[in-house]
FITORTOR-207006 format. One line per field, with one value per residue (C-alpha): residue number from 1; x, z, y. Coordinates in pm, 1 decimal. Each point is the difference from the previous one (the first is absolute). Layout:
N
k: [NUM, ...]
east: [X, ...]
up: [Z, ...]
north: [Y, ...]
! end
This chain:
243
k: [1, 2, 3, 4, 5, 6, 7, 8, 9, 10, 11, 12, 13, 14, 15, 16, 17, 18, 19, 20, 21, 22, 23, 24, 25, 26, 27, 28, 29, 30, 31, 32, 33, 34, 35, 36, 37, 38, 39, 40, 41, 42, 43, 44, 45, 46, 47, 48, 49, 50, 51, 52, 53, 54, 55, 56, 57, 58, 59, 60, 61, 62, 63, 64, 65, 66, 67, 68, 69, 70, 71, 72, 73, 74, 75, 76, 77, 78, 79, 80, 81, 82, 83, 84, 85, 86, 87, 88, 89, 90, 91, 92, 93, 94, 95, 96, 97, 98, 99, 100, 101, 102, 103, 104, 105, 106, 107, 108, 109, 110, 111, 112, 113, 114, 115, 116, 117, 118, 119, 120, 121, 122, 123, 124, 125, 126, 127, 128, 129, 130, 131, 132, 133, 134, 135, 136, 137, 138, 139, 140, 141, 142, 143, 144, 145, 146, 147, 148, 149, 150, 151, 152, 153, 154, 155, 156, 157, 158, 159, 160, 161, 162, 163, 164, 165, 166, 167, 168, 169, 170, 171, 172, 173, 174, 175, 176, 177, 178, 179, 180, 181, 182, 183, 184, 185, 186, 187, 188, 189, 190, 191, 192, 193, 194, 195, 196, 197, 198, 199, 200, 201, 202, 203, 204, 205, 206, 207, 208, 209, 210, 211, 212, 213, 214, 215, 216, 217, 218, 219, 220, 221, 222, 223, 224, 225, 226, 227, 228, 229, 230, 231, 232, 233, 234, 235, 236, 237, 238, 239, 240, 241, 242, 243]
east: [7635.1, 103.5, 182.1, 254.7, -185.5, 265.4, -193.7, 183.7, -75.1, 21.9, 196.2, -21.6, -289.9, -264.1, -289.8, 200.7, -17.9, -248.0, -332.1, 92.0, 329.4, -167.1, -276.4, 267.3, 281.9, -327.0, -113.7, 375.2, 19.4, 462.8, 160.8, 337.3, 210.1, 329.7, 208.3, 365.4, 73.9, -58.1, -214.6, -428.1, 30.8, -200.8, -242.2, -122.4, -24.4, -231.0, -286.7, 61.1, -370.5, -133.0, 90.0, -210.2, 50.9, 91.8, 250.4, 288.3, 331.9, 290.3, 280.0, 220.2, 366.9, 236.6, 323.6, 185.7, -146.7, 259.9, 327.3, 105.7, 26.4, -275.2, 198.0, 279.3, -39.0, 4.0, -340.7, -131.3, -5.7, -128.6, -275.8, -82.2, 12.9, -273.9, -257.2, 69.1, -85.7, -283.3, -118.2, -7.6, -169.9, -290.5, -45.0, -38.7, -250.7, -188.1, -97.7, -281.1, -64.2, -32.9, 326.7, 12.0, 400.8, -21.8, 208.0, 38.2, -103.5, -29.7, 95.7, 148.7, 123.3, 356.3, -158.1, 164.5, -329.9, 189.0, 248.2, -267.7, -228.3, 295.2, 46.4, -343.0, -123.6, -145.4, 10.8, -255.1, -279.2, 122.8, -294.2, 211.6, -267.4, 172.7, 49.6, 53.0, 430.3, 150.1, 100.2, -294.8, -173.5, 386.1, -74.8, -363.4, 108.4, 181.8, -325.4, 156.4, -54.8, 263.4, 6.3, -127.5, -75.8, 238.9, 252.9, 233.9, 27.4, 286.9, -29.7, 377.8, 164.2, 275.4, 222.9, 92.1, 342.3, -17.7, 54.2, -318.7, -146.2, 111.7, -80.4, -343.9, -72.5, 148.1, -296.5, -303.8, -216.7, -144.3, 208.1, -98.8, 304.7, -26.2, 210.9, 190.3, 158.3, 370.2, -16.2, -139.7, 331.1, 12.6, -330.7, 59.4, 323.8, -208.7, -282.5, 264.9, 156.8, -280.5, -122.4, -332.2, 85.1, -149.0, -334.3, 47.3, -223.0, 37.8, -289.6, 38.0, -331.0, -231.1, -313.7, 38.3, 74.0, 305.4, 5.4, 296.4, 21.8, 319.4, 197.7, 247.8, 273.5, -64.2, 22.4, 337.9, 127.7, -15.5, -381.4, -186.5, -116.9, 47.1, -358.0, -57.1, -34.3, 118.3, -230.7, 47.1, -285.6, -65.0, -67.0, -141.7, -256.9, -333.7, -299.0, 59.3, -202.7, -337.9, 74.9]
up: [5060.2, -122.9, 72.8, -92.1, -6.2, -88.7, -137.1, 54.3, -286.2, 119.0, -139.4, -356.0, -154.1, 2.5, 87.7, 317.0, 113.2, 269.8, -76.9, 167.6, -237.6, -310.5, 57.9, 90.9, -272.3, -247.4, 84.8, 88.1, -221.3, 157.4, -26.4, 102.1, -41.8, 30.0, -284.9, -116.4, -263.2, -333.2, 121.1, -1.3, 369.8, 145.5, 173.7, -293.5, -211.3, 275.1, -61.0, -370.4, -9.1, 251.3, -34.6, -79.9, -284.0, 98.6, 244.4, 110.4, 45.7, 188.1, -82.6, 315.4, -147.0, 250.8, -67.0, 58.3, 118.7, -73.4, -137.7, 305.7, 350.3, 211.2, 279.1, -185.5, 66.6, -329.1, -4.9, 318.5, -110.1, -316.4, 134.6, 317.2, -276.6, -205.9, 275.0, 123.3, -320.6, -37.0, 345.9, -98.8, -328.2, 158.5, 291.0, -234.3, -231.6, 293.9, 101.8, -295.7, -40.1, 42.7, -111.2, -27.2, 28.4, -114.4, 143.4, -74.7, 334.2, 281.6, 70.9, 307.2, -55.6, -145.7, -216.6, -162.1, 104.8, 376.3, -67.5, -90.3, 270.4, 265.8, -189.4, -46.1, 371.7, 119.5, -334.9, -191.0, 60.0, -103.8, -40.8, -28.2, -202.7, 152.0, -244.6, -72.2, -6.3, -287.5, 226.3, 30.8, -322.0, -58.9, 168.8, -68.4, -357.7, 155.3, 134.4, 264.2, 370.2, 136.6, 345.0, 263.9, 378.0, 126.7, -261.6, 39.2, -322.1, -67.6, -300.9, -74.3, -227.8, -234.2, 32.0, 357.4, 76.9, -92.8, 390.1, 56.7, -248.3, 174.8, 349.5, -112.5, -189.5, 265.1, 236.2, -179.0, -179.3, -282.5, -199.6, -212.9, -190.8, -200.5, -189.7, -186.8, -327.0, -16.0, 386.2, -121.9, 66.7, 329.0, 76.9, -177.9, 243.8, 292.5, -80.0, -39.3, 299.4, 183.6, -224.3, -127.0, -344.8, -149.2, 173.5, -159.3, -243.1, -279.4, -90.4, -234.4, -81.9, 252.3, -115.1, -277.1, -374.5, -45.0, 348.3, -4.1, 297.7, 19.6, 208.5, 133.0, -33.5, -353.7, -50.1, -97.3, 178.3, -308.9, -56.2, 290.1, -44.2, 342.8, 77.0, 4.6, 339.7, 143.0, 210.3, 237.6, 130.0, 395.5, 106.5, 296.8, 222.3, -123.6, 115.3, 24.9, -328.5, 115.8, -29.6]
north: [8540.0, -330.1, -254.6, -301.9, -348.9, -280.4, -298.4, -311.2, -226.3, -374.4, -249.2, 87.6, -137.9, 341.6, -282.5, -38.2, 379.7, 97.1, 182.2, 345.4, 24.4, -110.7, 303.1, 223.3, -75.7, 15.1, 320.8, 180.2, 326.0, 16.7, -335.0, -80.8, -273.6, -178.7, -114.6, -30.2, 219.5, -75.3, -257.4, 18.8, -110.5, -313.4, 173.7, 225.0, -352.6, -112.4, 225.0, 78.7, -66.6, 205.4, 350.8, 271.0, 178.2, 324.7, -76.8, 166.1, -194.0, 57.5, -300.8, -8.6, -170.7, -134.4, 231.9, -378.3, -322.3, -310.6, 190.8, 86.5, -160.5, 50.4, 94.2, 203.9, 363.7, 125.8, -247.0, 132.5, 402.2, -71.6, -194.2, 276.7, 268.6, -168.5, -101.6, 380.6, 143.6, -244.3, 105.5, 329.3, -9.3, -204.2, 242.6, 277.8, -218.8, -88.7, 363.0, -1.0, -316.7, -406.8, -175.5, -381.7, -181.2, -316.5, -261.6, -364.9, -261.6, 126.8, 361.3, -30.4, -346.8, 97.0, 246.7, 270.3, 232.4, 16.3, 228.4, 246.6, -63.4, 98.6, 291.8, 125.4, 14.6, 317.8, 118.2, -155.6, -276.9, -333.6, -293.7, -314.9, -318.3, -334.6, -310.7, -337.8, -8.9, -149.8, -306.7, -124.5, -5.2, -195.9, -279.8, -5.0, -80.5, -305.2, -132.6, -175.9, 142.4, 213.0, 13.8, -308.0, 19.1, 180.9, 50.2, 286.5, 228.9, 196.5, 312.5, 26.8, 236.5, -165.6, 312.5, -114.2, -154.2, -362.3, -132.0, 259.9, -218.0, -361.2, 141.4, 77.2, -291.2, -214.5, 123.2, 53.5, -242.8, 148.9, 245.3, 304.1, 153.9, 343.9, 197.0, -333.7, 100.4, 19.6, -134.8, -330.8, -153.8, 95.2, -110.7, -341.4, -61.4, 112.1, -278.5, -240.1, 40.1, -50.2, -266.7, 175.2, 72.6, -322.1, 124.7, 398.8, 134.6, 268.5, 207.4, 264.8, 262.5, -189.4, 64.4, 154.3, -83.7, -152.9, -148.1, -236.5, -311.5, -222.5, -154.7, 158.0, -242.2, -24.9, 368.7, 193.5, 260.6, 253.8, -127.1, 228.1, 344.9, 234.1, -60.3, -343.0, -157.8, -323.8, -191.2, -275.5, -199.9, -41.4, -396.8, 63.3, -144.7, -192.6, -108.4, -421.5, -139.2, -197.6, -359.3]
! end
C-alpha cells in the first residue's frame, strides 16, 4: 500500500523548505496540487525545478475560490463536493502507491491540505511534512523583530466582521492579518480605529521573487492581492540597555 504525504512548502522561497520535503517532493512519482483554474497554481511554480521527469500530475482546481461568498451556500456545496471528490481520488491512488499533496506554509496552518486530512482518516495513511508558514518568512523580509517579551500575537483573518477586527486589535500586540484583498478596506478602518495603521505593513510574495514591502498607509485599497498579509509589530518588553 501507499499512502498520501502532504509536503508543506514554507514560505515560498524552495531554499526555505525543510530537508524531508525537498527529498520527498524530488523523488514523488503522484503529485498533487492546488490551483485556480486556468491558473499554473503557486505551489507547482515553487518547485518548477525539482520534479522528476517522469512524474505524474494530478492539478486539483478550486470549483470557486473568490466569486462567491465564503459563507454563502451555493459556496459551501461546491467547496464540500470538491474536497470529497479529491478525498476520494487520493484514497484510491494511495492503494498502489506513494502520493505527495503539495501545499503552500504550513499544512495545518490554514491550509487547504485540512479538508482532506478529515476526510481521509481510517482510509488511507496520511504523513503530514510541517513548514515554515508564509507569515513568517513575511516579516523576516522586514528585518525588524516581530514579537518582544511578552507580546501578545494575534493571526486574524480579514474576512471577519470589522468590530471582530477592532476587538482583536484592541487586545493583542502584534498583529498578523491574512486573506487581505478586496477586505483591505476593512482592515485599513480597523487599524485606524485603533490607531495602528501608521505602524501596518504590506508584504506581498514574501520571500519570493517579486516580494513587494510598503506601508500600509501608503497602499490603496485596490493595490493588494488576496494573499498578501498585513503585519503589525509587537513593542513589548526589553532587556534595559547597559549604560
Amino acid at each position: 500500500m501507499g499512502k498520501v504525504i502532504c509536503a508543506g512548502l514554507g514560505p515560498g522561497n524552495p531554499d526555505l523548505m525543510s530537508v524531508k520535503s525537498d527529498r520527498t517532493i524530488r523523488g514523488a512519482k503522484h503529485l498533487a496540487y492546488f490551483r485556480k483554474k486556468g491558473r499554473k497554481g503557486q505551489a507547482r511554480t515553487i518547485v518548477a525545478d525539482m520534479l522528476r521527469d517522469d512524474v505524474i500530475e494530478y492539478p486539483m482546481e478550486y470549483p470557486v475560490t473568490t466569486e462567491l461568498h465564503f459563507g454563502s451556500d451555493e459556496y459551501k456545496a461546491l467547496m464540500v463536493a470538491f474536497y470529497a471528490e479529491w478525498a476520494d481520488r487520493l484514497e484510491t491512488l494511495a492503494r498502489d502507491n506513494d502520493v505527495v499533496v503539495l501545499c503552500e506554509g504550513d499544512p495545518f496552518f490554514y491550509g487547504s491540505f485540512m479538508h482532506l486530512h478529515t476526510r481521509l482518516q481510517g482510509r488511507a495513511e496520511v504523513e503530514v511534512l510541517p513548514a515554515i508558514p508564509g507569515m513568517v518568512g513575511c516579516w523576516n523580509a522586514l528585518d525588524t523583530p516581530f514579537t518582544w517579551g511578552d507580546d501578545v500575537l494575534s493571526v486574524l483573518m480579514a474576512t471577519l466582521p470589522e468590530d471582530d477586527l477592532i476587538t482583536h486589535m484592541q487586545r493583542a500586540d502584534a498583529l498578523v492579518i491574512m486573506k487581505t484583498g478586496r477586505n483591505l478596506p476593512r482592515v485599513r478602518r480597523a487599524l485606524a480605529a485603533t490607531g495602528r495603521l501608521d505602524d501596518a505593513w504590506l508584504v506581498e510574495k514574501g520571500t519570493m521573487p517579486g516580494q513587494r514591502i510598503a506601508k500600509l498607509a501608503d497602499t490603496a485599497d485596490d493595490d493588494c492581492p488576496y494573499f498578501a498579509i498585513v503585519l503589525v509589530h509587537g513593542q513589548g518588553r526589553r532587556p534595559e540597555a547597559a549604560e
